[in-house]
N, CA, C and O atoms as a GROMACS GRO file, in nm:
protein
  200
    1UNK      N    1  -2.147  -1.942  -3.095
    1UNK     CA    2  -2.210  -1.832  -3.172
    1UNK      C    3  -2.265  -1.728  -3.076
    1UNK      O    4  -2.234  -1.609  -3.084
    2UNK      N    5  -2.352  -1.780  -2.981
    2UNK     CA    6  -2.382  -1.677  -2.923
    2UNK      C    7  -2.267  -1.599  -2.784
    2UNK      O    8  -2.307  -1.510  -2.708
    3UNK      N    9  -2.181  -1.636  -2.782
    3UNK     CA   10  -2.052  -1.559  -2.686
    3UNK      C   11  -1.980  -1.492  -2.810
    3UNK      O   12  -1.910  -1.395  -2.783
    4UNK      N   13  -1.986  -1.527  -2.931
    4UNK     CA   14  -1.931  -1.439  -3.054
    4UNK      C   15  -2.043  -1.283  -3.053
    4UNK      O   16  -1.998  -1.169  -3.053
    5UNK      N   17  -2.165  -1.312  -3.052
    5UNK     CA   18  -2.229  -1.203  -3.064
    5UNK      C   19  -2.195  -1.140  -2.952
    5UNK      O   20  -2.109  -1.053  -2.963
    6UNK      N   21  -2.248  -1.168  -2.827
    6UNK     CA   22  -2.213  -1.115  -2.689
    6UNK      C   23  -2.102  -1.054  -2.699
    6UNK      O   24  -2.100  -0.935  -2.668
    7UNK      N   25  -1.995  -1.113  -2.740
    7UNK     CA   26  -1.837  -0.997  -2.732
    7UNK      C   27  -1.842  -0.909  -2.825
    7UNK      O   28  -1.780  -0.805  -2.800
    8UNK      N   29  -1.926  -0.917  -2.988
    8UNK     CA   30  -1.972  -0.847  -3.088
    8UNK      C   31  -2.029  -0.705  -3.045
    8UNK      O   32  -1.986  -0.594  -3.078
    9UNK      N   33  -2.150  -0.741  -2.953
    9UNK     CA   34  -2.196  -0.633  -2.931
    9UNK      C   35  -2.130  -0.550  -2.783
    9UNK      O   36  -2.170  -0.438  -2.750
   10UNK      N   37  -2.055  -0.605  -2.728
   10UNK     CA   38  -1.979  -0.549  -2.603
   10UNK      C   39  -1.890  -0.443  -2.686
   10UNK      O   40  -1.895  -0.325  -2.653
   11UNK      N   41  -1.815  -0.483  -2.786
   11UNK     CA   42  -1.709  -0.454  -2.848
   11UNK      C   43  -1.787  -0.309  -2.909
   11UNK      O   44  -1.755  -0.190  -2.897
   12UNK      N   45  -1.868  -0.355  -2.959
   12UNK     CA   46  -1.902  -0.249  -3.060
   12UNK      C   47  -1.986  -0.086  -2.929
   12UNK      O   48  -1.985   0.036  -2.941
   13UNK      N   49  -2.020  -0.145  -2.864
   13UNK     CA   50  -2.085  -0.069  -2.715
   13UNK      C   51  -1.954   0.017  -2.696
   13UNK      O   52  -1.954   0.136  -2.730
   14UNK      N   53  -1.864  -0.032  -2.653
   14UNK     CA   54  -1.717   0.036  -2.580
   14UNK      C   55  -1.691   0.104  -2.696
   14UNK      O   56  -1.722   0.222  -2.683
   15UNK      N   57  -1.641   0.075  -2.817
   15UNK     CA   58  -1.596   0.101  -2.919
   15UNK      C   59  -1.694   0.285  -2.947
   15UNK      O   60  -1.638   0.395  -2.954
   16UNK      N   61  -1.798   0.267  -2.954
   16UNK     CA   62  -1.886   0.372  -2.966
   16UNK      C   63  -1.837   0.460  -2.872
   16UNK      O   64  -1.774   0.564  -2.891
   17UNK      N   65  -1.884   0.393  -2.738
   17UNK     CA   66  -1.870   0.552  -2.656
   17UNK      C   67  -1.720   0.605  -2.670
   17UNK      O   68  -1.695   0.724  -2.689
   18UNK      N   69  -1.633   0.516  -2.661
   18UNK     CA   70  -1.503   0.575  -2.676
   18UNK      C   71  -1.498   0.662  -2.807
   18UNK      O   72  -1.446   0.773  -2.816
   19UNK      N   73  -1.546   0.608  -2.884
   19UNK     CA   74  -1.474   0.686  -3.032
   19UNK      C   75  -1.590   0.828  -3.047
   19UNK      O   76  -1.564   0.914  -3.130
   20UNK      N   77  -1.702   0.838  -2.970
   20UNK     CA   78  -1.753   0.930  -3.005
   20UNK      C   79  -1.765   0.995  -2.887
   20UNK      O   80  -1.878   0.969  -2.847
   21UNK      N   81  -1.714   1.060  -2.816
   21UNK     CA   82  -1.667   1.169  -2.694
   21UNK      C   83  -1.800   1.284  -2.726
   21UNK      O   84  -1.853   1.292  -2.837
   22UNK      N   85  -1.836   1.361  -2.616
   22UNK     CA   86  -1.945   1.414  -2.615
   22UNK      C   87  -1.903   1.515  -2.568
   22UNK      O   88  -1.940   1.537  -2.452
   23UNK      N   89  -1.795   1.634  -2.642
   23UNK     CA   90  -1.723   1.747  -2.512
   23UNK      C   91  -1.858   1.816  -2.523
   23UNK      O   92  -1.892   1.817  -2.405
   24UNK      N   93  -1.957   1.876  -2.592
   24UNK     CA   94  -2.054   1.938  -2.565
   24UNK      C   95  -2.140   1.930  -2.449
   24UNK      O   96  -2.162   2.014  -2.362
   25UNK      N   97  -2.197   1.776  -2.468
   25UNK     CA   98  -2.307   1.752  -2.361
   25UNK      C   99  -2.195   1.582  -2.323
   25UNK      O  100  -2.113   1.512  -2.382
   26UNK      N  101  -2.279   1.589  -2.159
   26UNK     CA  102  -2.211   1.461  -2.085
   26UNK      C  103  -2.251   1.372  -2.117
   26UNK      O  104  -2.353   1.374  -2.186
   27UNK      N  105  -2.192   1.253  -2.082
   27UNK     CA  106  -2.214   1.157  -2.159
   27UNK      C  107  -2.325   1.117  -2.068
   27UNK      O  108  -2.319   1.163  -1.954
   28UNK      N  109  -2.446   1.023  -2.105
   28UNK     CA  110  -2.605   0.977  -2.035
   28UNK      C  111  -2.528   0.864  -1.983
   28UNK      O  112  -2.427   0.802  -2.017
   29UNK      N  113  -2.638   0.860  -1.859
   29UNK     CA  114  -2.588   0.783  -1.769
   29UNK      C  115  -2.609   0.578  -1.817
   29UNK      O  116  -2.579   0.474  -1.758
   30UNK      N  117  -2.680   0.612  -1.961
   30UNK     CA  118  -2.723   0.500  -1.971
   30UNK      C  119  -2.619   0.379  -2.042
   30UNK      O  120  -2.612   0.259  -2.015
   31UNK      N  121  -2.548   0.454  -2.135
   31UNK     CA  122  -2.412   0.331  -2.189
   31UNK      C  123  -2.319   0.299  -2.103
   31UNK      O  124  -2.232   0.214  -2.117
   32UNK      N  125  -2.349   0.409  -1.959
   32UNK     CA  126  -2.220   0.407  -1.829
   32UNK      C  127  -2.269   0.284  -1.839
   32UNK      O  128  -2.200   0.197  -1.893
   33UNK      N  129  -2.457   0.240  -1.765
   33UNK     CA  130  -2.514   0.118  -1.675
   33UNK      C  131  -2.470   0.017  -1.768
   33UNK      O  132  -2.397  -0.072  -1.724
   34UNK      N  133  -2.508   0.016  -1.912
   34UNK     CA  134  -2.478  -0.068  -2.012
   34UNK      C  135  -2.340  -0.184  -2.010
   34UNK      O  136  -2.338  -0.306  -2.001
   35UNK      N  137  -2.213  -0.066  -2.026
   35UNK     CA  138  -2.132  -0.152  -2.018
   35UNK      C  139  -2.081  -0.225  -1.921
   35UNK      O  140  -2.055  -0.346  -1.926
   36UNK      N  141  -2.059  -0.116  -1.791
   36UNK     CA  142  -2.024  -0.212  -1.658
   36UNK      C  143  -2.087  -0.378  -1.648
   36UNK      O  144  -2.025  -0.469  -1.593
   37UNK      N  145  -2.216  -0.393  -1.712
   37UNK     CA  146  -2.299  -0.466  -1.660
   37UNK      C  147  -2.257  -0.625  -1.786
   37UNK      O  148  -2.285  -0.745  -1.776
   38UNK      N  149  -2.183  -0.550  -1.890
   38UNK     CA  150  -2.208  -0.654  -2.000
   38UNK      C  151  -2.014  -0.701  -2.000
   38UNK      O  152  -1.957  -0.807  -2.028
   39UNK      N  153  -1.966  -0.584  -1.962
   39UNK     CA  154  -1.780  -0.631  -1.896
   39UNK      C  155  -1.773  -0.750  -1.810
   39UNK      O  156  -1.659  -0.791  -1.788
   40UNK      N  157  -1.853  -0.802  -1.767
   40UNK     CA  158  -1.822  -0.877  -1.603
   40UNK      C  159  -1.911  -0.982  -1.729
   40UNK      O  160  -1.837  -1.079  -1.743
   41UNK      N  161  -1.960  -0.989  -1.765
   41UNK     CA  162  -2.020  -1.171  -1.832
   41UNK      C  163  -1.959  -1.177  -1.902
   41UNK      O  164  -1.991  -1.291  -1.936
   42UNK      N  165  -1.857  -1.144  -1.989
   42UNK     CA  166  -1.741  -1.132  -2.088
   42UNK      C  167  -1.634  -1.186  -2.019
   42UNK      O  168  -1.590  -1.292  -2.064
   43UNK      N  169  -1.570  -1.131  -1.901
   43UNK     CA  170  -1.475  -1.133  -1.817
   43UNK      C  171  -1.540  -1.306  -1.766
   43UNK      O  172  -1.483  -1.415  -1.759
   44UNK      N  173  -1.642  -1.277  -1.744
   44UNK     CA  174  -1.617  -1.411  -1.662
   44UNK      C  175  -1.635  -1.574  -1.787
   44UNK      O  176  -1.609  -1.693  -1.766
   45UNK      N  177  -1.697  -1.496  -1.926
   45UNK     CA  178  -1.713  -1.644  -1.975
   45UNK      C  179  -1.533  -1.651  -2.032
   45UNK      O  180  -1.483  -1.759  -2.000
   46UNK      N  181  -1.460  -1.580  -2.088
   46UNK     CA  182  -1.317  -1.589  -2.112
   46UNK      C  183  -1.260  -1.661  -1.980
   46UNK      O  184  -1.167  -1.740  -1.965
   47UNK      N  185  -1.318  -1.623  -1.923
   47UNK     CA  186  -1.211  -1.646  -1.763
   47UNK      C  187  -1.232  -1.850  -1.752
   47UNK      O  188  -1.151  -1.926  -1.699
   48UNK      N  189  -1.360  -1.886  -1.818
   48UNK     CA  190  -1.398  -2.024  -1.823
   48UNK      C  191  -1.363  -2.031  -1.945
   48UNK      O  192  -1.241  -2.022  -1.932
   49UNK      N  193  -1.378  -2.038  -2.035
   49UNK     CA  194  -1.355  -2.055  -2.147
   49UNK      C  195  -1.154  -2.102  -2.159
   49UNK      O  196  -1.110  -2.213  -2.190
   50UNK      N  197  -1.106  -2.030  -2.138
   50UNK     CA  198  -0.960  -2.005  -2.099
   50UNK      C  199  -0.960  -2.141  -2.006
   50UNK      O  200  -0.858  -2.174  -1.945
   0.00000   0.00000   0.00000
């Protein structure tokens, strides 16, 4: 359950910034720190999990 939420909310993180592009203003540096940081515990529990 909780690696279901974890990929839940990864998914839905990426999903956002991608689908909502900011040509006006740049995108904040803060969903950059966000996702890098939540890709790599994803990557690595699949990588065990697998």
């Amino acid at each position: 359950v909780l690696r279901e939420s974890i990929a839940g909310e990864c998914i839905l993180i990426i999903a956002t910034s991608t689908l909502s592009p900011t040509p006006t203003s740049p995108p904040p540096p803060e969903p950059i720190t966000a996702v890098p940081v939540r890709v790599p515990s994803i990557s690595g529990a699949s990588v065990r999990s697998g």
